[in-house]
DOZATI-700769 format. One record per residue: residue in one letter; x, y, z of N, C-alpha, C, CB in turn. Coordinates in steps of 0.1 Angstrom, whole numbers, plus 5000, padded with zeros to 4 digits. Glycine has a CB too. Example, Ala and Ser with C-alpha at 12.3 -4.5 7.8 and 13.67 -1.06 7.14 Angstrom:
// residues 2
a513249435078512349555078513249675078511349555090s512849785071513749895071512950005079514149945057
***
This chain:
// residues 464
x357074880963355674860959354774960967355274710962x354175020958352575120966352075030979350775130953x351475080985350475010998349474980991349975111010x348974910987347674860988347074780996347374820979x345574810999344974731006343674731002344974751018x342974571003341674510996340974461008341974360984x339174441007338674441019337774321010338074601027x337874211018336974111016335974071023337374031014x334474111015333574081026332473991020333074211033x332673841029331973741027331473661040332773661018x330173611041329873511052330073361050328573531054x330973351035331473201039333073161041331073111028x333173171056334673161057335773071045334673081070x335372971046336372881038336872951026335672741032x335473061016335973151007336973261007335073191004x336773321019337573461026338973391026336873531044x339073281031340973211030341373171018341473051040x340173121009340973100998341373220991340373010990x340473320987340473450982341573500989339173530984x341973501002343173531008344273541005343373481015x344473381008345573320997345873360985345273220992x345473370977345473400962345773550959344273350956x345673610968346173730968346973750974345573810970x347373720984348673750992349773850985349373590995x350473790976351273840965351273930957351273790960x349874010958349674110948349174250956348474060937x348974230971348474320981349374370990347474270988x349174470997350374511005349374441018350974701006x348274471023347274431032345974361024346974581040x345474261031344274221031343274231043344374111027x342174291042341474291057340074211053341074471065x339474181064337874081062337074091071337873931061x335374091063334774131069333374001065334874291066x332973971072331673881072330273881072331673821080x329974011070329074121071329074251065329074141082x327974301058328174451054327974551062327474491044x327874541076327574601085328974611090326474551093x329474501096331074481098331974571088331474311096x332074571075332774631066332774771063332674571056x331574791071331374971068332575021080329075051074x332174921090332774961102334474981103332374841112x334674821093336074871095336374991082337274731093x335674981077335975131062336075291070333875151049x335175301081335475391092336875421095334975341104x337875331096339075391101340275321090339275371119x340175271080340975231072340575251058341275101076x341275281049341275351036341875211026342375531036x340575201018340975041007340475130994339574851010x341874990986341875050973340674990967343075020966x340274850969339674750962338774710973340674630955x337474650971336574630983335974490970335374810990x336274370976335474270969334574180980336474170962x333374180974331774170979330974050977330974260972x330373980983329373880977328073950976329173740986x327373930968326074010965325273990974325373990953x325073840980324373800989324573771007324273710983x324673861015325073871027324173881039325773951027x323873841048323673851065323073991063325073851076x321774041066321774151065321574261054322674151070x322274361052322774431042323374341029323774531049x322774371018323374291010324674371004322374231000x325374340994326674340988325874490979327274170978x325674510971325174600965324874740976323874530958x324074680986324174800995324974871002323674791001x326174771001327174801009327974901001327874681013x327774890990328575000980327775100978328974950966x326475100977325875260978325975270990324375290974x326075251001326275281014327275361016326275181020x328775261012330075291015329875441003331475141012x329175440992329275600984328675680986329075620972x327775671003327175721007328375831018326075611011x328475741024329575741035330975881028330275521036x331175891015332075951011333375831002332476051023x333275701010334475631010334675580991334375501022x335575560988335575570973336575460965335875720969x336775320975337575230971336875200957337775110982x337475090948336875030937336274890943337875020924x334774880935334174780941334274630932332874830943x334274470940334274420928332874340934335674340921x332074280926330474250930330474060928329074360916x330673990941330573860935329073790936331673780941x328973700923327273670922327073550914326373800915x325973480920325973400912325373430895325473320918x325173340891323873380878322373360872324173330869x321873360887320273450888320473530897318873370893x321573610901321773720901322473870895321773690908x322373770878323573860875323073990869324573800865x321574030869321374130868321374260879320374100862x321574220892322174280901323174340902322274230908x324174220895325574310895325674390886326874250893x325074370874325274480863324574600864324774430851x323574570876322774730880323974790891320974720890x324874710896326174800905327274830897326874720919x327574780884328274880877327674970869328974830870x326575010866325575080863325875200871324275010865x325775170888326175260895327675290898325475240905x328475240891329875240891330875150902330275390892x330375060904331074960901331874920896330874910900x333374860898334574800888334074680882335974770894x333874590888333674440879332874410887334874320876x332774270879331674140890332473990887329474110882x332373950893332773770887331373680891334473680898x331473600888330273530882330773380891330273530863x330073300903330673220911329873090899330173240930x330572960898332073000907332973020893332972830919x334073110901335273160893336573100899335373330895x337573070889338573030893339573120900339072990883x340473090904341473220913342573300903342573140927x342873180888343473310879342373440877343873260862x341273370876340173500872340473620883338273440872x340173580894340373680902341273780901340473640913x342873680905343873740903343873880893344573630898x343473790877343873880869342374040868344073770853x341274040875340574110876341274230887339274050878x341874190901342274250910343674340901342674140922x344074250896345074340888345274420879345674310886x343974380870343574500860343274640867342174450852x342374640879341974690889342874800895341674590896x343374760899344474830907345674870899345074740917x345474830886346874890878346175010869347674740866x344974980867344175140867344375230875342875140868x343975190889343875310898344975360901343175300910x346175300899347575330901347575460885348775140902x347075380877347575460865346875620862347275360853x345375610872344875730870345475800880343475730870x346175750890346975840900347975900893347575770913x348475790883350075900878349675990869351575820869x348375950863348176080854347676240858347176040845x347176180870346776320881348276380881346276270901x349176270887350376350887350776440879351076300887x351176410868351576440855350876550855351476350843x349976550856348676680849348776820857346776620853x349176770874349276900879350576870889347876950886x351476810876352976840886353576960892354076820878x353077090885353677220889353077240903353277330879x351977180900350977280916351577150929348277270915x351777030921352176940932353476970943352576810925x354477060933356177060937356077120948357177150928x354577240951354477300958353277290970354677390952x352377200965351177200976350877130986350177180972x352777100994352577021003351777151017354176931006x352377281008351477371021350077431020352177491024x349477381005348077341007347477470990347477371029x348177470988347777530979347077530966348477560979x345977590963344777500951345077640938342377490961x344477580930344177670920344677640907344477790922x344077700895343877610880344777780873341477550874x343977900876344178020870345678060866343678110879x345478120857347678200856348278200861348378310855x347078330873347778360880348378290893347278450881x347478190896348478080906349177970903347878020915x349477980885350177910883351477960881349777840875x351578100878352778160872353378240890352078290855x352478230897352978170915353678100918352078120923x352978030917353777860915355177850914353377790900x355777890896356477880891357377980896356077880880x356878070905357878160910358278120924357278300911x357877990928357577970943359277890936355777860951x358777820929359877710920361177750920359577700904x361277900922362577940915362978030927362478020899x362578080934362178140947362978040957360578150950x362477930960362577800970363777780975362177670964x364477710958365777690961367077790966366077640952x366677880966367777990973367578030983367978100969x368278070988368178121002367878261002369478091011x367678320994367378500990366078540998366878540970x365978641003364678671010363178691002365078791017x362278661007361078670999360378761001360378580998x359478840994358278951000357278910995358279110997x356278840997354978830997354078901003354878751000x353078950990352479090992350879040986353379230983x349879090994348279040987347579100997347778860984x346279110996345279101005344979021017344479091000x344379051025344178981039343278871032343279081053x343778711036342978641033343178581022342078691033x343878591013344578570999345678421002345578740994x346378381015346878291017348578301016346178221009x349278441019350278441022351078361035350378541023x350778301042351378241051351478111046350878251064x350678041034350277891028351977911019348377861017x351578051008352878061002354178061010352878170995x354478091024355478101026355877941029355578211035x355077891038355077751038355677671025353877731039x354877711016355177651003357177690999353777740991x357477801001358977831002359777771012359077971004x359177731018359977681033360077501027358677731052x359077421028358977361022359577271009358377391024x360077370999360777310987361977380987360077330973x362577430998363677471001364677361007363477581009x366077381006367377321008366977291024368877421004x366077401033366077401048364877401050366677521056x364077281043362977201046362877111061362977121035x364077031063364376961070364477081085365476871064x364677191085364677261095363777331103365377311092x363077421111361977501113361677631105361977521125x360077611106359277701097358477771111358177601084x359077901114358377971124357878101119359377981136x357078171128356178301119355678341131354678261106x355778461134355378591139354478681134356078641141x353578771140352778851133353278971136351478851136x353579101131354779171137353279291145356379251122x352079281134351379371143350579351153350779421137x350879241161350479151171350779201184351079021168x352179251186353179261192353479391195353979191187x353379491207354479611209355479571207354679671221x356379691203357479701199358679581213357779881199x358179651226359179601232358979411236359179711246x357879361235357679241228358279181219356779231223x357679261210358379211195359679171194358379331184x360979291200361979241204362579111212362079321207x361879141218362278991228361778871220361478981244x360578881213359978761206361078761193358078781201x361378801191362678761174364078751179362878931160x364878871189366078811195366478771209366878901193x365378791216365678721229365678781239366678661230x365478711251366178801265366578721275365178901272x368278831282368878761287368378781303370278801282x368578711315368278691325368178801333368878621327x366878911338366979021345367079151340367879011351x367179141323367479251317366079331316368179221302x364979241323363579371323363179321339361779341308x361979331341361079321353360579211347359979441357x360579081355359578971351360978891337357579061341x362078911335362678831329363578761339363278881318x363078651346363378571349364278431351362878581348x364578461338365578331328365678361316364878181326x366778341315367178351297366478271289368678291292x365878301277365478271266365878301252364578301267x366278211240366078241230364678301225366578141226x365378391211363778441203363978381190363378641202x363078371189362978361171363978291161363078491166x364778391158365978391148366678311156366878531144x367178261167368178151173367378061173368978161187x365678031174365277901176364977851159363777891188x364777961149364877881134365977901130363877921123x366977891138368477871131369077741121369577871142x368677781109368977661100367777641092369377531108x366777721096365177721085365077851080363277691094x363477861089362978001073362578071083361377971056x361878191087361678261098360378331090362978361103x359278371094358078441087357678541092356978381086x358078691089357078811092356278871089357178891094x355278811090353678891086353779011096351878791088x352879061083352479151088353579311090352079071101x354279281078355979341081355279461082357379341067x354879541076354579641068354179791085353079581055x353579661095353179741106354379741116351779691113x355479701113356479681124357079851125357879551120x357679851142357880001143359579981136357680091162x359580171132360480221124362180151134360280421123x362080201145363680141155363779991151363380141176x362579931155362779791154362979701138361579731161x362979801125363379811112364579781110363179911107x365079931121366479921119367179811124366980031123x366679721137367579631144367179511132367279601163x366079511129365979411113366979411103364679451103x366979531099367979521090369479481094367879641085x370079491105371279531112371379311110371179651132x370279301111370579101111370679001098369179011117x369779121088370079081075371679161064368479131069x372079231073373179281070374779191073372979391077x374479141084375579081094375178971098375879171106x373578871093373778751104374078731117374378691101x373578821128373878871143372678921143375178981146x372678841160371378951168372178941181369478881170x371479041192371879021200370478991209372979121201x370578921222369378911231369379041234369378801244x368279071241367879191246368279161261366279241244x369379271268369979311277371379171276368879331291x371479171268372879121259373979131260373079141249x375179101260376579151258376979131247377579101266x376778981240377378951229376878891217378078891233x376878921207376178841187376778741190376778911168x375478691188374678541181374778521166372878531183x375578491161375378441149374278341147376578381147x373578411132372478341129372278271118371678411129x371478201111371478121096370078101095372477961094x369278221093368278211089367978291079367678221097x366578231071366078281055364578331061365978131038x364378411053363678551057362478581048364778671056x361278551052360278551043358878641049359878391039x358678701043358278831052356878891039359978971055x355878901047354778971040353879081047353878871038x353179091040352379221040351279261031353179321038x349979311039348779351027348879541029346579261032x349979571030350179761032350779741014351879861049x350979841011351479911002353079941008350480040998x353979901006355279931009356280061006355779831007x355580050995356280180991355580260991356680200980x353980320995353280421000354080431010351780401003x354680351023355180351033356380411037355180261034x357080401024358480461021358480631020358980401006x357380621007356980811008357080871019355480851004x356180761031355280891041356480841054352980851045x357680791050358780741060357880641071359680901068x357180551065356980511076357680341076355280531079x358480301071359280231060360580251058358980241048x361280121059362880201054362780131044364480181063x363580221033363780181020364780101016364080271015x366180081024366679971025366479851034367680011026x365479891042364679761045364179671036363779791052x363779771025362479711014363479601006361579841000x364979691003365479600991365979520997366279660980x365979491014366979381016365679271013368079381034x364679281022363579161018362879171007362479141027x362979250999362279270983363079210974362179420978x363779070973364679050967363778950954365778990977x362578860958361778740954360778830958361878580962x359678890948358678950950357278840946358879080942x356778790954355578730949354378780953355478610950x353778810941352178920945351178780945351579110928x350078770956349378690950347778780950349578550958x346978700938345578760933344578760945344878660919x343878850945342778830950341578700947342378940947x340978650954340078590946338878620934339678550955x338378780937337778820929338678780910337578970935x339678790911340478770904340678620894341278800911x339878540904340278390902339178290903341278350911x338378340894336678280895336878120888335178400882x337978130880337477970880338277820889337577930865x338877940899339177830912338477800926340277850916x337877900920336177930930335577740933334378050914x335977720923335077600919335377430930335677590901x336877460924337877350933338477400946339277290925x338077530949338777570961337777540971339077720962x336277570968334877530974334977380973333577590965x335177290961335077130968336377090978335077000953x337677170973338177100985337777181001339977080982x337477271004337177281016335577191020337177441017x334777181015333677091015334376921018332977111000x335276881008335876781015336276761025336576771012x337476871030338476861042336976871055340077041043x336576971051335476991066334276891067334577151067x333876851056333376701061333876631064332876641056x334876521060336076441068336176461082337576481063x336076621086336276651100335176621112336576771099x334176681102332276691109331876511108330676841094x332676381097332576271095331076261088332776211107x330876351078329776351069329876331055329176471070x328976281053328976271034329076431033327276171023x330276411020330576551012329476601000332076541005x328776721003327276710991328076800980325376810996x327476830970327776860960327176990960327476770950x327577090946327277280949326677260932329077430954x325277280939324277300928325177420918322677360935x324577380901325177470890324877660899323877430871x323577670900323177770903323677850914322177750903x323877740924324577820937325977830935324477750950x326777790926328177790922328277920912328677640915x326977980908327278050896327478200905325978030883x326478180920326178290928327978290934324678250942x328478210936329778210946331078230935329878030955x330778190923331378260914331378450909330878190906x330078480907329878630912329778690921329078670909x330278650935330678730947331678780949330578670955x332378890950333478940946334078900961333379110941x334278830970334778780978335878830989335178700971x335278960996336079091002337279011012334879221012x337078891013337878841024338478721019336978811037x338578661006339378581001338878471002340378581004x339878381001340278231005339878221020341978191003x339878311029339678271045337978281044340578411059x337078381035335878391037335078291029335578511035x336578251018335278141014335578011021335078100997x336377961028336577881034335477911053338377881032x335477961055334478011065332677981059334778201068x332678041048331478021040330977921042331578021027x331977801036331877671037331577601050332977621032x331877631057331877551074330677591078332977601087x330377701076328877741081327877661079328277861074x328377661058326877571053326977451060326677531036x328077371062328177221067327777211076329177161069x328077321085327077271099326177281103327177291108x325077301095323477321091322777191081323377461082x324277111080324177021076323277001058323776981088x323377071050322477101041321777011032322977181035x322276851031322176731026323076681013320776711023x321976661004323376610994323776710986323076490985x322876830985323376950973323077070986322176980954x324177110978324377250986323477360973326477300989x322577440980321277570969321677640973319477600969x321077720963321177910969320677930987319478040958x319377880986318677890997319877901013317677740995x320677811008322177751019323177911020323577581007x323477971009324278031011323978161016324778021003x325078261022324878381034324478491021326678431048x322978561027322978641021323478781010322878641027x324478791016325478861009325978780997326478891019x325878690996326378580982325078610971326478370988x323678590981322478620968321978740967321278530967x322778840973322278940969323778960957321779050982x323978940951325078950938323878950925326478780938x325078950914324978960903324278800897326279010899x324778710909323978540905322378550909324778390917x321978620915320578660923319478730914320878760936x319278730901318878800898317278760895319578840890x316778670897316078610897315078610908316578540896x315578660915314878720931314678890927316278700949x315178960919314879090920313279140921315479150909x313179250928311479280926311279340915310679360936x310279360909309879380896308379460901309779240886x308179580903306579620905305979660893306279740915x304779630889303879710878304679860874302179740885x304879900880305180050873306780050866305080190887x307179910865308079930860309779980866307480000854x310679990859312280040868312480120853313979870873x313380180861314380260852315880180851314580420859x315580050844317579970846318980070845318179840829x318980160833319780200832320080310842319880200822x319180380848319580420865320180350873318580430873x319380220878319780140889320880100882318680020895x321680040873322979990869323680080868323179940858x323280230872324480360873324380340883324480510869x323880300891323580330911324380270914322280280920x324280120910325280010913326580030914325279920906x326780050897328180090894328880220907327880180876x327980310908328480440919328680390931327380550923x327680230937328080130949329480120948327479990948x329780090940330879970939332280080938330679850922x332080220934332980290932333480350946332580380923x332280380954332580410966332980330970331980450972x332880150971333180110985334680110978332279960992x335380110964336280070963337280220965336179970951x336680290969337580460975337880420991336080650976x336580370996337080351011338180261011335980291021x337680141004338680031007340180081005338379890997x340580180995341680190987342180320996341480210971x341580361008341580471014341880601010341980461022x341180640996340480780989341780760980340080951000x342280650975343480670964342980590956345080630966x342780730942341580700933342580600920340780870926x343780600916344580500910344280350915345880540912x344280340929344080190934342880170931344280160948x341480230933340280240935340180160919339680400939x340580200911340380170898340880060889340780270894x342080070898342879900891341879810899344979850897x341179860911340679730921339179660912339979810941x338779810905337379760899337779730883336079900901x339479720877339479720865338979820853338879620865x339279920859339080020852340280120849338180080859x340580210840341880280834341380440846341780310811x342080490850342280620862341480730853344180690865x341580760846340380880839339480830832340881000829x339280700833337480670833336780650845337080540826x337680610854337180630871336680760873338380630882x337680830867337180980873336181060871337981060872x336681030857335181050850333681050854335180950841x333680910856332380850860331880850879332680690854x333180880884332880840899332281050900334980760911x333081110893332481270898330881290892333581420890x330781240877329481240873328681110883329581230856x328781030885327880970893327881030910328180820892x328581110917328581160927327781280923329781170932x327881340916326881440908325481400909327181450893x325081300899323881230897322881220913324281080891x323781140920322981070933323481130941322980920937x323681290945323681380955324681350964322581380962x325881310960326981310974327781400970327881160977x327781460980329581540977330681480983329881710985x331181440974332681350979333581390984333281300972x334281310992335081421000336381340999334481461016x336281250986338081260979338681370971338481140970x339581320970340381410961340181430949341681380961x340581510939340281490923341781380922340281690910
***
């Protein structure tokens, strides 16, 4: 049976035991409260499915207690009990959404059978949640959101990815949420039950690095002191995570590969292989095969962890998870700050939607914490969000406009020439990337990036 638990709050004892009673059987927990002041309190640290109320209470009445508690964030179902000169009361708290009311006095089948209409709903809208986003469920015990293709057809690769033990390369931008995906692999894998450890490989000098993945034996440097396991012997029997692959030095490639070859490491100042049983999930926001060209990469490095390739999108990419990615971080960080969660005005959602989002999931999740802790009330406005959000394409509404007029189709070549450059730097002067970044085909880039370097006086100093 599910957990459920119902919160009864009345000031006439004798009622609260019978109502007790009569549920016993259909509840996993019953708690009580004699007061609507009392019931907020215990709602503070215990989560109810069902919250049944007398309208008339000590204090705070019954009605308040439910705009209060929907004040609060908390979101059990309410039931409203009243007599009948007050029954236009209750019908104004399902008005405000409220589940039922009973009408005193009521018999205890009535109850019964209201509590259980009740709860066999909220049970039923849970399984349909289920059902609806089983795919994203299989995998979001490591927290993963999104409605788009492209993180569904992720997803589905995570799916098929998971159950093997084959190595993974996860590849995206800084901020995009590669370490959530690897999680998510580790997680719906056979060596779930085992450790999920992760290193940053560009964190670390080389001669670090080493010791942090195979170990070191007693005396084999200055300051090694005692033997230690690294890494690969302490997730022996899980998943192992190297971000950040892409910056690891060329020597220490090769002792990589030498483990994915043979299942052996040896500690550093060692005699003898360690046999190992670890799965290997390894990312990077470099270009890996730029890496390979310029040797800074081994190539059979690539194909031993290039086996499960999952690319994930940028956010610019994924505007309509903008949406639920922003309420659940608004959620989680109020829960934390213990604030009512406000809501993101049409307008200011339309601005956070047209922000091309240079830092992902980590910047709009930062975004979010900012506004919360300025506390913004019950809607989150433009007014709330960081600059850089309204000066977008959602802002237009603020543009200046002087008597003499603009030239648009200038300033929309200017722009356009903005956006070209920053996306040369970002792509560092590789005019193919530059172009897939802004969605554009390579000789219309070019096209347009030399005639608009033309136009507004820069001499550029990329390449043709």
């Amino acid at each position: 049976m599910n957990t459920t638990r119902i919160l009864l709050v009345d000031d006439e004892k004798s009622l609260l035991l019978v109502m007790n009673q009569a549920l016993q059987s259909q509840v996993s927990e019953i708690h009580q409260a004699e007061t609507a002041e009392q019931a907020l309190s215990i709602m503070e640290d215990e989560e109810f499915d069902l919250v049944i109320t007398d309208l008339k209470l000590p204090g705070l009445s019954g009605l308040e207690l439910f705009q209060e508690a929907r004040n609060r964030g908390y979101q059990p179902d309410f039931v409203i009990i009243t007599a009948f000169a007050s029954a236009a009361s209750a019908i104004q708290a399902l008005k405000l959404g409220a589940s039922d009311y009973l009408m005193k006095p009521f018999d205890l089948e009535e109850l019964r059978i209201v509590v259980n209409r009740i709860l066999s709903h909220r049970s039923m809208k849970e399984d349909v949640k289920t059902l609806k986003h089983q795919l994203m469920e299989d995998v979001d015990t490591a927290g993963i959101i999104g409605k788009t293709p492209g993180i569904r057809s992720l997803l589905q690769m995570v799916r098929q990815a998971a159950p093997t033990d084959l190595a993974v390369l996860i590849t995206g931008e800084s901020g995009t949420g590669k370490e959530l995906v690897a999680k998510a692999v580790h997680k719906n894998s056979k060596r779930k039950e085992g450790r999920f450890l992760s290193v940053n490989c560009a964190a670390l000098p080389e001669s670090l690095l080493e010791a942090e993945l195979f170990g070191v034996m007693k005396g084999a440097y200055t300051g090694a002191v005692s033997s230690r396991k690294g890494l690969f012997e302490l997730a022996d029997g899980g998943t192992l995570f190297l971000d950040e692959i892409g910056e690891m030095p060329l020597s220490m490639q090769s002792k990589l590969l030498r483990v994915l070859q043979e299942f052996v490491i040896r500690r550093v100042g060692g005699e003898r292989d360690i046999h190992v049983d670890v799965r290997i999930v390894a990312a990077t926001n470099r270009n890996l095969e730029d890496l390979i060209r310029g040797k800074q990469f081994r190539q059979d490095l690539f194909f031993r962890i290039n086996v499960f390739h999952l690319q994930l999108p940028p956010l610019r990419e994924r505007q309509e998870d903008i949406a639920v990615l922003a309420e659940h971080f608004i959620r989680r960080i109020s829960r934390r700050l213990k604030m009512a969660a406000p809501r993101i005005s049409p307008d200011a959602l339309k601005r956070m939607e047209n922000y091309s989002w240079p830092g992902n999931i980590r910047e709009l999740e930062n975004v979010v914490e900012r506004i919360l802790a300025f506390s913004p009330g019950e809607v989150i406005l433009p007014e709330h969000l960081p600059e850089e959000i309204n000066r977008g394409p959602g802002a237009l509404s603020e543009v200046a406009l002087s008597d003499r007029g603009i030239d648009v189709e200038r300033e929309l070549r200017q722009i356009r020439y903005l956006y070209m450059i920053k996306a040369m730097e970002k792509c560092e002067g590789h005019m193919n990337e530059a172009a897939s970044l802004l969605g554009m085909t390579f000789r219309s880039f070019r096209y347009h990036f030399h005639k608009l370097c033309e136009e507004f006086g820069t001499q550029t100093r990329y390449g043709e």
